[in-house]
N, C-alpha and C positions, 0 to 999 in steps of 0.2 A: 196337354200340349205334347206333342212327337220330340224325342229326342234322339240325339244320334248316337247309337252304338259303341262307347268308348274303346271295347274290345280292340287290342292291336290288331294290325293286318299286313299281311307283304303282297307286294307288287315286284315283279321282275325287271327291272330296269337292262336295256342291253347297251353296250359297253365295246370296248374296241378290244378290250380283254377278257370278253365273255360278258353273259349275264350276271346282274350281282343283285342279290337283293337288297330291298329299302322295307322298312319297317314304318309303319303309321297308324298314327289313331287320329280320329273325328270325333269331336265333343260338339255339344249345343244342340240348338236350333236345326234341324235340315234343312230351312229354307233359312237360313237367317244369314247376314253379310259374313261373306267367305275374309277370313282371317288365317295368314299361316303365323305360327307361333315357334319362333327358332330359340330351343333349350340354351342355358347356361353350360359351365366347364367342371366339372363332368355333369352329364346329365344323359333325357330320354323323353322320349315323347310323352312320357306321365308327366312332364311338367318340370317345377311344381308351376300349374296352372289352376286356374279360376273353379269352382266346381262346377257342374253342368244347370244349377236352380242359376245360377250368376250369370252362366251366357246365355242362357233361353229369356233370363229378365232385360238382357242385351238385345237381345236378334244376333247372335253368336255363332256364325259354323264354324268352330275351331279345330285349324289341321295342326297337328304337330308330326313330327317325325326325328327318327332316329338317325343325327348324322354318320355319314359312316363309318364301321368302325364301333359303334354305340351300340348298345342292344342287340339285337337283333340282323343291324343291319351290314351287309359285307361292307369289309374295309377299303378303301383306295386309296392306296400306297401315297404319298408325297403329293395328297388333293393341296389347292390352295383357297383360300375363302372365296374366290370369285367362283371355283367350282360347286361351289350351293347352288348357284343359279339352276344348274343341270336337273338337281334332284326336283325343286322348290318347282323349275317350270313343269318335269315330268309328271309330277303330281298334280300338280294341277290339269294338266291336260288326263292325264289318269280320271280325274273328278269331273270332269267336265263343266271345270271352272276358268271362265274368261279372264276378265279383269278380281282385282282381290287385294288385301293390303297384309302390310306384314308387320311381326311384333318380331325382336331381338332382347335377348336380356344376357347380360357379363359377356362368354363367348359367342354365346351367339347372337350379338351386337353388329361386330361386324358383317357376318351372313347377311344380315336381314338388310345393312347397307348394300352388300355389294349385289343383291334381287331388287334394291332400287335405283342403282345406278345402272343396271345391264339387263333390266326387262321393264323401262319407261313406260311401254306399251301396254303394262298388263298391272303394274304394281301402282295402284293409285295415291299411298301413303305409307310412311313408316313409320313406328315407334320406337325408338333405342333406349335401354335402361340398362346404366352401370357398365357402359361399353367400355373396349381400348382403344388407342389408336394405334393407326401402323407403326411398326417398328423404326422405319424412317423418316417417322416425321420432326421434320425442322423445326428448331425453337421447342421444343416440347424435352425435358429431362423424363425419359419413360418408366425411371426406376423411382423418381423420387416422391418420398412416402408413400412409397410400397409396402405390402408386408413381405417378411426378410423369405418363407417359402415361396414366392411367388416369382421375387426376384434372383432365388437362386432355380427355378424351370426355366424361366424362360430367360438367364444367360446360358446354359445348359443346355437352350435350344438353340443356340447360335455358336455354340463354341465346342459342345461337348454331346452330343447328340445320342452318343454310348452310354453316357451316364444316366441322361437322361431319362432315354429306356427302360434302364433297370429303378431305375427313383420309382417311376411310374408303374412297372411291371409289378414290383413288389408291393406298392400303397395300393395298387386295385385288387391285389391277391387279398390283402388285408378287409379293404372294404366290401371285397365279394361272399367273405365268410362274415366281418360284423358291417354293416354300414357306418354303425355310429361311431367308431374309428376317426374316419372324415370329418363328422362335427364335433367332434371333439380337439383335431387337429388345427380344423377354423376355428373354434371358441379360442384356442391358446394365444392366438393375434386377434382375434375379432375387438372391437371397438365395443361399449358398454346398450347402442345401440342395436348394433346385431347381437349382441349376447343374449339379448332377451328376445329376440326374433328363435335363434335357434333353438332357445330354451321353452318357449313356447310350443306345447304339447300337439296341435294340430301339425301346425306346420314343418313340425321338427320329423312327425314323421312320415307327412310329403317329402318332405327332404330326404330321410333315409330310405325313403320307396327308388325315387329317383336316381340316388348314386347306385344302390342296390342292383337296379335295374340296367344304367351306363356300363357297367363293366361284365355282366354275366358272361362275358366273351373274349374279356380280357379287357389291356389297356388301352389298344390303338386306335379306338376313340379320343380317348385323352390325348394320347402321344402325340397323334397328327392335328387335333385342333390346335397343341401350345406352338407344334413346328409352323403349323398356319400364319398362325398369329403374329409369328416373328419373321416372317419371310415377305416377299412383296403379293401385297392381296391383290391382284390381278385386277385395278378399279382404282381410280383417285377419288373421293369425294369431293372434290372441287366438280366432277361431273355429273352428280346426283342432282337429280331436277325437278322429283316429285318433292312436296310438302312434308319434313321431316320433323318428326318430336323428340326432344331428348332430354333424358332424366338419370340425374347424378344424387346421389346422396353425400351430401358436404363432407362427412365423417368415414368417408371410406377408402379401406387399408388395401384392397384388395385388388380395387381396379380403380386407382386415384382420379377423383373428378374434374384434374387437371387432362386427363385424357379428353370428355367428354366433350370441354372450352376449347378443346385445340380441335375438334371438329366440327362445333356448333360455327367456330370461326371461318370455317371452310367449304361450308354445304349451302350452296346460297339459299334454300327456302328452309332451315331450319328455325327453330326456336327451343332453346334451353331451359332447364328448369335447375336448378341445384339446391337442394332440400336442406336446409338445417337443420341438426339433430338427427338426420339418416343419414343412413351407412350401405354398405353392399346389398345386404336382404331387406333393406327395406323396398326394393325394387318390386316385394312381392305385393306390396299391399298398396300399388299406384298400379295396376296391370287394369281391375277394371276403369278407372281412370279414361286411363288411355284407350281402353277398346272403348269409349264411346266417342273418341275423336278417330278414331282409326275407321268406322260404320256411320262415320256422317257422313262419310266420303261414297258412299253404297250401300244404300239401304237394306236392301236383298240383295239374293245370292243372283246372280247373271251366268248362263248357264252359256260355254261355250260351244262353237260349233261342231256337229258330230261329232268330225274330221279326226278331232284333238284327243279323242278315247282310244286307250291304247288295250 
């Protein structure tokens, strides 16, 4: 069976302040149902995702990419999560990929929302795993059982925005020379569920591939997804209107599953799932799960018209 070239790659994206590059890789299947899969906080188009035997046993063309800022890819200044859509549709018309469904995991939860509230036309389905909710959402306490670093970024992202910087500046200087810094910072709050996820020798060092990989360019990756996160996402979900999936792990410190309830409440075609006994990373081991409801939606890939190739 043909597989796709996981090798990164850059495309030139043009911009009102010049070209910037985007950074992406392609796993799977080459003919198999087009999937974009939007990284965690911090993270990289390495994932951590599915291996390439998982999505070829799928029918799996998996795009991921480097938000801006991340890897490889140039930064932009004060983006808000609604500006995914930019990258998310560029690529795809880059690929000369029509319609397509999209995966989100922790921070890029919301992303993968706001590509299916603002590209209805093209995104036939969503996954969400371990997502937030907006900063302004009603009725929802956003801090409570939180872990106590998580809650001191993103008040930091709303109040203190200098400090914030240097918090970040300095933990990706840290995690650029060891990764394992980071999971070891998560293990200190992580729940007894993720402890043994991060402890676990595969995945653990997916993971340290991944941070590794988020900051080789510094931190404004990280910086501008936490300022994202806490500013208005340019999108309500009360206006998402493809069929959404969402998955919470009951035990998690990170990104509380009281988020997840305050959106599944709010998206009219969603459905919830909240896991007993998982936590933040268990998010990793319901991915292929989900990509088989995500490609029933589209079997093969549909290949768009010329036009869309950039």
């Amino acid at each position: 069976m043909r597989q796709e070239d996981p090798t990164p790659r850059e495309v030139k994206l043009p911009g009102r302040d010049g070209d910037r590059t985007l950074t992406y890789e392609v796993a799977g299947d080459p003919d198999g149902a087009p999937v974009f899969y939007l990284h965690g906080m911090p993270g990289s188009s390495s994932g951590p995702r599915p291996r390439n035997a998982v999505l070829n046993r799928h029918g799996v063309k998996l795009v991921s990419y480097d938000r801006p800022g991340y890897g490889r890819s140039s930064r932009r200044p004060g983006r808000s999560v609604a500006d995914a859509v930019d990258d998310v549709e560029f690529l795809a018309d880059h690929l000369r990929i029509g319609t397509f469904t999209i995966m989100g995991r922790s921070g890029g939860g919301p992303h993968a929302l706001a590509c299916a509230a603002l590209l209805p036309h093209r995104v036939l389905r969503a996954a969400v795993l371990v997502s937030f909710a907006p900063a302004d959402a009603d009725d929802l306490d956003w801090f409570s059982n939180m872990a106590g670093s998580n809650i001191d970024a993103y008040q930091e992202a709303s109040f203190d925005q200098r400090r914030l910087t240097e918090t970040l500046r300095v933990r990706a200087n840290r995690v650029k020379q060891d990764p394992a810094h980071l999971l070891d910072l998560l293990r200190a709050e992580a729940t007894a569920a993720d402890a043994r996820i991060i402890d676990d020798f595969f995945l653990r060092s997916l993971l340290l591939r991944t941070y590794q990989a988020a900051v080789i360019h510094g931190p404004y990756g990280w910086i501008d997804d936490v300022l994202a996160l806490r500013q208005d996402w340019g999108f309500r979900p009360e206006d998402i209107k493809v069929p959404v999936r969402l998955w919470h792990g009951a035990d998690d410190q990170f990104a509380p599953p009281s988020h997840t309830e305050w959106l599944a409440a709010r998206i009219p075609d969603a459905k919830l799932e909240v896991q007993p006994g998982a936590a933040h990373f268990g998010a990793l081991s319901v991915v292929p799960r989900l990509l088989e409801w995500l490609i029933a939606a589209q079997p093969r890939v549909e290949a768009a018209d010329a036009t869309l190739s950039h």
